[in-house]
C-alpha positions in Angstrom: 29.7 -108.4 212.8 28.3 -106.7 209.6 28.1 -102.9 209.9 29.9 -99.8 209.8 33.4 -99.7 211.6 35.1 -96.1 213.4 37.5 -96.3 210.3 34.6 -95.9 208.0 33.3 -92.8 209.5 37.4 -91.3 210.2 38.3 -88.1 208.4 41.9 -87.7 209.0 43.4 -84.0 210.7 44.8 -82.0 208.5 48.3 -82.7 209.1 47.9 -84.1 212.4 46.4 -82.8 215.5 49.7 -81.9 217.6 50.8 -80.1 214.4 48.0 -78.3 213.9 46.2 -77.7 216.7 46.0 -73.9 217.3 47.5 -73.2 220.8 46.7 -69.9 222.5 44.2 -68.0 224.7 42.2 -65.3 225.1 43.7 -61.7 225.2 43.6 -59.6 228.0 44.5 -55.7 228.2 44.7 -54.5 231.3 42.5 -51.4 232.0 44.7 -47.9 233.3 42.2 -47.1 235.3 39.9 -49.3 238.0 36.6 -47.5 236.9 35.5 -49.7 233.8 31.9 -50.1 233.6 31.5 -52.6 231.3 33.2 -55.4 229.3 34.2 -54.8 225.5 37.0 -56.2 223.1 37.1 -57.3 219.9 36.2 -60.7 218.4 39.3 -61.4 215.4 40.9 -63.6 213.0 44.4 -64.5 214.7 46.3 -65.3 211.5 49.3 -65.5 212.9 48.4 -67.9 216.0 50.0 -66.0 218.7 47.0 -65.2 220.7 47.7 -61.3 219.8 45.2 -59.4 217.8 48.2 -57.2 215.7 48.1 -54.9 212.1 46.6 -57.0 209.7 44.8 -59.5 211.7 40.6 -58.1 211.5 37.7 -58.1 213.4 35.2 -60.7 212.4 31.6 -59.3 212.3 28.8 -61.3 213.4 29.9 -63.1 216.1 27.9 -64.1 219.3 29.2 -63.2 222.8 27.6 -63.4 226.4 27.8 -62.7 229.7 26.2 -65.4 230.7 22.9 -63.2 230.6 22.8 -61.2 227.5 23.8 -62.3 224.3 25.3 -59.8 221.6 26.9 -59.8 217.9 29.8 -58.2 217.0 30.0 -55.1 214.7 31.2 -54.5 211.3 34.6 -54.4 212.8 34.3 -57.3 215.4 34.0 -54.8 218.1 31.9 -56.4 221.1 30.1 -54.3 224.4 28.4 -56.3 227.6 27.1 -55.3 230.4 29.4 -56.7 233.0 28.1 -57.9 236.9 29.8 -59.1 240.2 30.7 -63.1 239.4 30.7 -63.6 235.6 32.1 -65.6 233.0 32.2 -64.0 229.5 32.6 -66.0 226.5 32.6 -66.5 222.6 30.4 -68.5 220.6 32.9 -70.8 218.5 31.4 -69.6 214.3 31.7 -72.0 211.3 34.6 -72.2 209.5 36.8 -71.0 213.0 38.2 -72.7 216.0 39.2 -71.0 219.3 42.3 -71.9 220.5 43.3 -74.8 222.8 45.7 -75.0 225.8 48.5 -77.7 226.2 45.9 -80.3 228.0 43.5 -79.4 224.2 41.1 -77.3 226.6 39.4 -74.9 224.4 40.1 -71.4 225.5 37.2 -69.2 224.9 36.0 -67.5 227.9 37.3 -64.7 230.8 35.8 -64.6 234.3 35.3 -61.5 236.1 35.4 -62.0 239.8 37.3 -58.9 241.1 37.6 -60.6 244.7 38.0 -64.3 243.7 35.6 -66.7 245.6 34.8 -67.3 249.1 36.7 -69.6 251.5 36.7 -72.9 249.1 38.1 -76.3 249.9 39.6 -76.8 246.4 40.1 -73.2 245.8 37.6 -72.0 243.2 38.4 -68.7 241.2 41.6 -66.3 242.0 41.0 -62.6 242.2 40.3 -61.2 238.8 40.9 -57.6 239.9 38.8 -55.0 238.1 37.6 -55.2 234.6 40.3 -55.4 231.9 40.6 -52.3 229.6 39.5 -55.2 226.5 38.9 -58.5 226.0 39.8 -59.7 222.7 38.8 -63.2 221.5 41.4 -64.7 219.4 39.9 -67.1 216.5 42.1 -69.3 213.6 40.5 -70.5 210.5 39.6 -73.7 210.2 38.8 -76.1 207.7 37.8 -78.6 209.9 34.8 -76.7 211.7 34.0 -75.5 207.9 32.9 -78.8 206.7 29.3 -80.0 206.5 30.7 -83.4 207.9 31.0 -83.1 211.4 31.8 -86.0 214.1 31.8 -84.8 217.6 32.8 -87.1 220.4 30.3 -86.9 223.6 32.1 -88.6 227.0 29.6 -88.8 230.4 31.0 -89.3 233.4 34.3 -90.0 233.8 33.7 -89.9 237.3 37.6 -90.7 238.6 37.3 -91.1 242.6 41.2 -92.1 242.8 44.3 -92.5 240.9 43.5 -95.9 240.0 40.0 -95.5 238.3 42.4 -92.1 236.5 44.6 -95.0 235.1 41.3 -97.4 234.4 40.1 -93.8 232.4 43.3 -93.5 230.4 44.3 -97.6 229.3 40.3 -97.3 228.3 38.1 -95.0 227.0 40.9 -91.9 226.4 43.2 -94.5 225.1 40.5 -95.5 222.7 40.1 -91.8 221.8 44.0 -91.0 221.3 43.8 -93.8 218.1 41.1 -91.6 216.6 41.2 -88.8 214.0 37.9 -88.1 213.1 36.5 -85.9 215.8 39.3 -82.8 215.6 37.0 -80.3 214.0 34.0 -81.0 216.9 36.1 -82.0 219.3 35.3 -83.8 222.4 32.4 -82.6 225.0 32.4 -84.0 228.7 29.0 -83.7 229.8 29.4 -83.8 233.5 30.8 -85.9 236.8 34.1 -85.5 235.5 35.4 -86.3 238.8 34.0 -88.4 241.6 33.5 -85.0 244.1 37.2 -84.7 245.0 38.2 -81.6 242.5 41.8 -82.1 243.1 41.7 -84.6 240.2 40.9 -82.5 237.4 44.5 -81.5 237.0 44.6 -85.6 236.0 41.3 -85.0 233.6 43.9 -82.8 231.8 46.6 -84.9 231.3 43.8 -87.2 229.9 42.5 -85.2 227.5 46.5 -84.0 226.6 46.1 -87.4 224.8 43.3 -85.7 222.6 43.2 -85.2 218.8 41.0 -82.4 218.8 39.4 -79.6 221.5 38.2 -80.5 224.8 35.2 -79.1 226.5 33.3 -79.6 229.4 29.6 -79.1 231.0 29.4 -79.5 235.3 27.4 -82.3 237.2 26.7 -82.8 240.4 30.1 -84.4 241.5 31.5 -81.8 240.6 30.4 -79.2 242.8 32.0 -76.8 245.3 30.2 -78.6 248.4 31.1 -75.6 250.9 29.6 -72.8 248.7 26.3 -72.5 249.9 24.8 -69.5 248.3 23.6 -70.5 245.0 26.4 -68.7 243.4 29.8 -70.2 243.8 29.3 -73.7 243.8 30.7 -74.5 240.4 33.9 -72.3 241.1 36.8 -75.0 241.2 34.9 -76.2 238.0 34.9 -72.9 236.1 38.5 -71.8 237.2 39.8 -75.5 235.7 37.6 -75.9 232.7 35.5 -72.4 231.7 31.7 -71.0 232.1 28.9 -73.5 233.0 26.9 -73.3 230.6 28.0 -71.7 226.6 27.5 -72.5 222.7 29.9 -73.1 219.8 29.4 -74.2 216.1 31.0 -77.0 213.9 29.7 -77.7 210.8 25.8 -76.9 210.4 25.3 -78.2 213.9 25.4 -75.8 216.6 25.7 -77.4 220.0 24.8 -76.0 223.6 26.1 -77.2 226.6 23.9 -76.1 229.6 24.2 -76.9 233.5 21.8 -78.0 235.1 22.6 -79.5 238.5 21.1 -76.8 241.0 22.7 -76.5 244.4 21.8 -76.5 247.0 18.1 -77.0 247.6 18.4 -76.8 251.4 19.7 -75.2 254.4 22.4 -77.3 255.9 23.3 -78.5 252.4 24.4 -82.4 251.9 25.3 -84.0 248.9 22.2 -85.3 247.5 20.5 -82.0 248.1 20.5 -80.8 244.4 17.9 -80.4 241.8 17.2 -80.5 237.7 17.0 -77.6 236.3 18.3 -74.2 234.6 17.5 -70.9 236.3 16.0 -68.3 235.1 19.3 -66.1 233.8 20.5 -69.6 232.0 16.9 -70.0 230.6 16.9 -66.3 229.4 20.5 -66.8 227.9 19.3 -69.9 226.3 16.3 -68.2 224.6 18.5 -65.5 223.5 21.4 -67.7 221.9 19.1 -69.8 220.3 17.5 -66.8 218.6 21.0 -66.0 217.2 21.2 -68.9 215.6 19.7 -69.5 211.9 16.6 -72.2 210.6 18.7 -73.7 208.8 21.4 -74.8 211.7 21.1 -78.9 213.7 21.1 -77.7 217.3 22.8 -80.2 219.8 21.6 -79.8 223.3 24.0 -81.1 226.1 23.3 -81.3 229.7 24.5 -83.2 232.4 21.3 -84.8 233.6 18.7 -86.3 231.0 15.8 -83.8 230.3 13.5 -86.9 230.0 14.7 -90.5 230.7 13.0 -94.3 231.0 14.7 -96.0 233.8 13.7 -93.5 236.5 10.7 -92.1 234.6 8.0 -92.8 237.3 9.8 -90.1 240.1 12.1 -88.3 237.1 11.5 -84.3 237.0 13.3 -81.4 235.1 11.9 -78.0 235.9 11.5 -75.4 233.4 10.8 -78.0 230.7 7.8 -76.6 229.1 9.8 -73.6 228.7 12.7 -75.6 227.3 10.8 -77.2 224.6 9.0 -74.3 223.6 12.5 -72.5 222.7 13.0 -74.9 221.1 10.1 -75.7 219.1 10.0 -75.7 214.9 13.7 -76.6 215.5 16.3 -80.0 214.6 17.1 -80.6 218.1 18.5 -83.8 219.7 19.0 -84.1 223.2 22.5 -84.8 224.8 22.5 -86.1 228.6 24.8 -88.4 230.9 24.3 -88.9 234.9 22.2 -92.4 235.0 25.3 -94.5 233.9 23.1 -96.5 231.2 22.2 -95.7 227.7 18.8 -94.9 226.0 17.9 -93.8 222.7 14.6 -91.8 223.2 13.3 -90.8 219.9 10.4 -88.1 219.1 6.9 -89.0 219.8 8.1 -91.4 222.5 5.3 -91.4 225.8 5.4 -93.1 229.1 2.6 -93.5 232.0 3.4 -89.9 233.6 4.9 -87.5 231.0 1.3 -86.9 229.3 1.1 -83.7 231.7 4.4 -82.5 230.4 4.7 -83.8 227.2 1.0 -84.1 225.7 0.1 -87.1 223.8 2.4 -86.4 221.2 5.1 -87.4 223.6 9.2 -86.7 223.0 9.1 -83.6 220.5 12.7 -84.7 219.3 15.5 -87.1 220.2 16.5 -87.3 223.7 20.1 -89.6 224.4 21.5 -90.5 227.3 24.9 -91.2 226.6 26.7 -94.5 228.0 29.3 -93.5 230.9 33.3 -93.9 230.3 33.6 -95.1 234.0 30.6 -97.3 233.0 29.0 -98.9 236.2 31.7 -97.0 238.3 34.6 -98.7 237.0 33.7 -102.1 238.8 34.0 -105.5 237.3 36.7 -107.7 236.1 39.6 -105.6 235.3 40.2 -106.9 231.5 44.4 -107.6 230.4 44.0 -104.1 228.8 43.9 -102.3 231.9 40.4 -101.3 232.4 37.7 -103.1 233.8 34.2 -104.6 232.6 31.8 -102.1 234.2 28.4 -102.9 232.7 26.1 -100.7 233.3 21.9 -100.9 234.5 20.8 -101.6 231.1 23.4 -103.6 230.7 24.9 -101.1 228.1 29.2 -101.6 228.3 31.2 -98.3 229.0 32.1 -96.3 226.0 31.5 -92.9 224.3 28.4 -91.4 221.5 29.6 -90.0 218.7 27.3 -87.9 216.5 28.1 -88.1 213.2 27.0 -84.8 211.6 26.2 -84.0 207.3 24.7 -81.0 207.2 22.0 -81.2 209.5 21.2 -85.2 209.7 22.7 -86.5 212.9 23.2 -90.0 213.2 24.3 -91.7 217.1 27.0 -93.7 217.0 28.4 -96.2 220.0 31.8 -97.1 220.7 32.4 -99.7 223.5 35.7 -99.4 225.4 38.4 -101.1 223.7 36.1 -101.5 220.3 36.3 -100.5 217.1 32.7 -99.7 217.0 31.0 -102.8 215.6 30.2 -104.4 218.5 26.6 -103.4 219.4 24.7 -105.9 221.1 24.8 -108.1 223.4 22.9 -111.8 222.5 22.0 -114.2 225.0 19.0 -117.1 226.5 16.5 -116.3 228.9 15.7 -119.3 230.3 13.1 -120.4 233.4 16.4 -121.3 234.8 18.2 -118.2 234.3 15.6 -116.3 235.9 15.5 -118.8 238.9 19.4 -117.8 239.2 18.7 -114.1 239.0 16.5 -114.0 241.9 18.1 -115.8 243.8 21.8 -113.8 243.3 20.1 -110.5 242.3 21.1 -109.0 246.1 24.3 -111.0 245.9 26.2 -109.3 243.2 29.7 -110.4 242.6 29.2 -113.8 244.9 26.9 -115.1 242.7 28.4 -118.4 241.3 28.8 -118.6 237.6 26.1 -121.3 235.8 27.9 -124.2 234.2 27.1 -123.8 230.3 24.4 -120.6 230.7 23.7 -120.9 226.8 21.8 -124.1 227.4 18.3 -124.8 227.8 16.3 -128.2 228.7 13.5 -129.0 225.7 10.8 -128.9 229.0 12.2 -125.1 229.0 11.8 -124.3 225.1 8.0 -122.4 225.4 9.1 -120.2 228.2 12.7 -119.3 227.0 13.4 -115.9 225.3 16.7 -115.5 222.8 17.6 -112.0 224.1 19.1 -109.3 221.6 20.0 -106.0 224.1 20.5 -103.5 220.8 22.8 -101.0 223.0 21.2 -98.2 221.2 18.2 -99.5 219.8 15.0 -97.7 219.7 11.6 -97.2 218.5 11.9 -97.8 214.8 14.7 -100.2 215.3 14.1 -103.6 214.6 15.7 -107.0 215.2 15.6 -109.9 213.0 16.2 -113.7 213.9 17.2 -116.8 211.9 17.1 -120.0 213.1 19.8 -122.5 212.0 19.5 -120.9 208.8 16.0 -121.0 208.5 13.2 -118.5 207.6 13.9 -115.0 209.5 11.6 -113.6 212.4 11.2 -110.5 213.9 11.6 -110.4 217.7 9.5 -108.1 220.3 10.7 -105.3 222.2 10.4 -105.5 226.2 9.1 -102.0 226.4 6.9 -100.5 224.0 7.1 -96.5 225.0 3.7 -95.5 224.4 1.4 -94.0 226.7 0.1 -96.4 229.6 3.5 -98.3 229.8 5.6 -98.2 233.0 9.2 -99.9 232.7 8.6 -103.6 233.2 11.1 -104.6 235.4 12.4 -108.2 236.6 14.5 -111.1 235.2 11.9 -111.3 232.5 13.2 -108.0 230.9 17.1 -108.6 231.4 20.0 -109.0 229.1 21.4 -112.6 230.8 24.8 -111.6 229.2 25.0 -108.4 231.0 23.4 -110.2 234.7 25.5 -113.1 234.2 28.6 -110.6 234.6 27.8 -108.3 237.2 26.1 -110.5 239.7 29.4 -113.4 239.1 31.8 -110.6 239.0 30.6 -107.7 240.6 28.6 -104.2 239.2 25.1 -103.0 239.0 22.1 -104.5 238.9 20.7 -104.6 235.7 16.8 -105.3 235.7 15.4 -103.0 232.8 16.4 -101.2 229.6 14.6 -99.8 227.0 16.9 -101.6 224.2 16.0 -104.8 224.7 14.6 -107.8 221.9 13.4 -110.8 222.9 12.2 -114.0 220.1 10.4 -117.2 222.1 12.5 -120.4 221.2 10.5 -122.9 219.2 9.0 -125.6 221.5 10.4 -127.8 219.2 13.9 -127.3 218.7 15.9 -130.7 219.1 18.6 -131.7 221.5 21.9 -129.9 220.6 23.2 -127.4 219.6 21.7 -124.4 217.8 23.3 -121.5 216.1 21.1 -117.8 215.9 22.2 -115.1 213.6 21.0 -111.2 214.7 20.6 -108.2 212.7 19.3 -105.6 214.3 18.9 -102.5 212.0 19.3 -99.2 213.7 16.8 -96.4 213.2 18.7 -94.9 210.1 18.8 -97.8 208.9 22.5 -99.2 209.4 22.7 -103.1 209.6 24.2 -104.7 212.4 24.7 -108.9 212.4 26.3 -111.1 215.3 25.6 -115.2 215.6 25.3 -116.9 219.2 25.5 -120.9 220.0 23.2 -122.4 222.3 22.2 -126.4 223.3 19.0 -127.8 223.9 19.8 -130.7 226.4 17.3 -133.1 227.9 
């Protein structure tokens, strides 16, 4: 593999993040009397790290804080005022050159809820009574190097979706593991963009002890396993969520990037509620906070916007709907956006003028008006597979993408997507195999059979009958239009190979064995997963018809859309 490694992208903590990390939480004064009509504090530079705004230690002007609904700025002396409302979660925006503090499990602490009566009747428990307003609420902030720099690297996990203490410990020898050997994301920190647990909330106090084995802030966004399922009135159903990890939706800086993370699972959409019966979407107070935080923000600021489910995606694009998106993209407009999402367990790398059959109505013909990711799971394909000697297992997901987190590697405002696969150091980015007439026989015949599908004796062979109709297969986990791949032959001349899926207009995803990764199918129907039938990252290059009996050697580079160079080799045999 020839390409850039985690190590070359590391910038090491300052002294080490259990040494430095600043530990603390928000202050809270309680109010003399039970009459307070609104919520007000002070927004200051905690110099001496005890989480105590004392003589010396100033107010910091300038600084955005919300309700949830109305967005303000501090004053000249850091001096804050909100209107405050039955069932709300106030919170600071995170500025340059400061971080708020964390708690033991690295959980940024940045936010105070305000429900005087606590929730309703909740089978995990939701929010404890808050009592009345507090007489202040101050927002502690350290300063920080590391959220100063222009160089940024900020860890995005979907997913982690733990069902049971055993796909906790799959979570922890994998992905969080991987995470703990990493220095280069303290400033950013780490963002969980949904499903952190499979529906059972008891096991976030486990997502905590996995992100204790962070080197840098934790935070969180809610998807739709992680809902109170017994709060039925619109308004409590993200509760447990918000008592364990903070407000639903909120907005911090790091660097010149500043990153949003919204919710938008709505629940529920009907009257006895079930599981399934949620919907895409923001709301109007979210939209109207989302209008107004953007408008705090400066021209010449990246904005990262992270949601649990994908604003626009390829796999389910025919029957795929976000509502409110028109008005999404117009707050956005004349701005560096990329787009952050999780929730499909695959990954796609949907870049700006991107257009599928159906999103003409939405979109225009100028299609995707910036980047739009969908970020590869940690549990992966739900944590099935071959469990590997290092403790987690193979989970390959749809698009036959491997579990793993995105890292956006931030300078100034250019932000480039990086994968990492479980248990990787980063270079591994494709997968390279042959589609053969045969292969695809053995795909249709298995495809319902996954996991009892016996294994093909040597499935990097090909009869010379085969040659014409027999694909090599490059599936370029975060390839995408302006990405190319590159084949050579035995050493010979180099050719460029197609892409499956051509994202413009009229296209539909083609789906079949046809347009499958036979490295990724080979695993999940022998061992046991998803099905994977479709991506949007995958290269194909016919054989020559010609190629004589033996074996063959094919060396890959596929070249990413900034331009970063990526080369693997694969053996195969013509046999007779």
């Amino acid at each position: 593999m020839v390409g850039p490694t985690m190590s070359a992208f590391a910038a090491p903590a300052e002294a080490g993040w259990d040494s430095s990390a600043y530990r603390g939480g928000v202050e809270v004064i309680k109010a003399p009397t039970a009459d307070q009509q609104t919520l007000d504090g002070t927004v200051f530079e905690d110099k001496n790290r005890n989480s105590t705004q004392e003589s010396g230690e100033p107010g910091l002007p300038g600084v955005t804080v919300s309700n949830g609904r109305d967005v303000v700025t501090t004053d000249g002396q850091g001096r804050y005022e909100l209107p405050a409302f039955e069932n709300m979660t106030a919170f600071v925006t995170q500025p340059r050159g400061y971080q708020v503090p964390v708690d033991a499990n690295n959980v940024a602490q940045f936010f105070y809820h305000h429900l005087p009566a606590g929730s309703p009747e909740l089978k995990y428990g939701g929010i404890a009574p808050t009592g009345s307003l507090p007489d202040k609420v101050n927002f502690p902030l350290a300063q920080s190097e590391l959220t100063q720099s222009p160089e940024q690297h900020c860890v995005v996990g979907a997913d982690v979706q733990t069902y049971n203490q055993k796909e906790v410990e799959f979570a922890r020898d994998g992905v969080f593991t991987d995470l703990a050997a990493r220095s280069d994301y303290a400033g950013c920190g780490a963002l969980f963009i949904g499903d952190i647990v499979g529906d059972d909330l008891s096991f976030y106090s486990q997502t905590r002890e996995l992100t204790s084995m962070l080197n840098g802030p934790a935070r969180f966004l809610p998807g739709n396993h992680d809902l109170d399922f017994d709060a039925l009135d619109g308004e409590h159903e993200f509760d447990t969520y918000r008592a364990q990890f903070g407000p639903e939706y909120y907005s911090y800086d790091a660097g010149k990037a500043h990153v949003v993370a919204l919710s938008n699972i709505q629940y529920p959409t009907v009257i006895p509620a079930k599981k399934g019966s949620y919907a895409y979407g923001l709301g109007e107070r979210q939209l109207e906070w989302l209008r107004q935080d953007v408008a705090t923000v400066p021209k010449n600021k990246a904005i990262v916007i992270a949601s649990h489910a994908p604003l626009h995606e390829f796999f389910y694009s025919s029957g795929y709907t976000h509502a409110q998106i028109g008005e999404i993209y117009e707050i956005l407009k004349g701005r560096e956006v990329v787009s952050l999402a999780g929730h499909t367990h695959m990954s796609e790398n949907l870049r700006q003028g991107d257009l599928m059959a159906g999103w003409t109505e939405k979109l225009g013909k100028a299609g995707l008006p910036f980047t739009h990711l969908t970020v590869p799971a940690v549990s992966g394909q739900w944590y099935n597979g071959r469990v590997l000697e290092a403790g987690f297992p193979t989970a390959v997901q749809r698009d036959g993408t491997p579990p793993g987190v995105l890292t956006l590697d931030i300078k100034n405002t250019e932000i480039k997507e990086r994968f990492t696969a479980t248990g990787d150091d980063g270079s591994d980015q494709m997968a390279l195999g042959i589609n053969s007439p045969t292969y695809r026989a053995w795909f249709d015949e298995y495809r319902n059979q996954r996991g009892k599908a016996p294994a093909p004796e040597n499935p990097n062979a090909v009869t010379q009958g085969e040659l014409s109709e027999t694909w090599l297969t490059t599936n370029f986990w975060m390839g995408s239009t302006g990405s190319t791949v590159k084949v050579s032959l035995d050493g010979g001349e180099t050719t460029e190979a197609t892409r499956t899926q051509s994202m413009t207009a009229d296209d539909v995803p083609l789906i079949g064995a046809e347009y499958t990764d036979p490295v990724a199918t080979l695993e999940q129907l022998v061992h046991g997963g998803g099905l994977h039938d479709r991506t949007s990252h995958l290269w194909r290059l016919e054989l020559p018809s010609d190629l004589a009996v033996g074996g063959h050697t094919a060396r890959v580079t596929a070249i990413d859309v900034h331009g970063r160079e990526f080369t693997e080799t694969v053996t195969f045999e013509v046999t007779q």
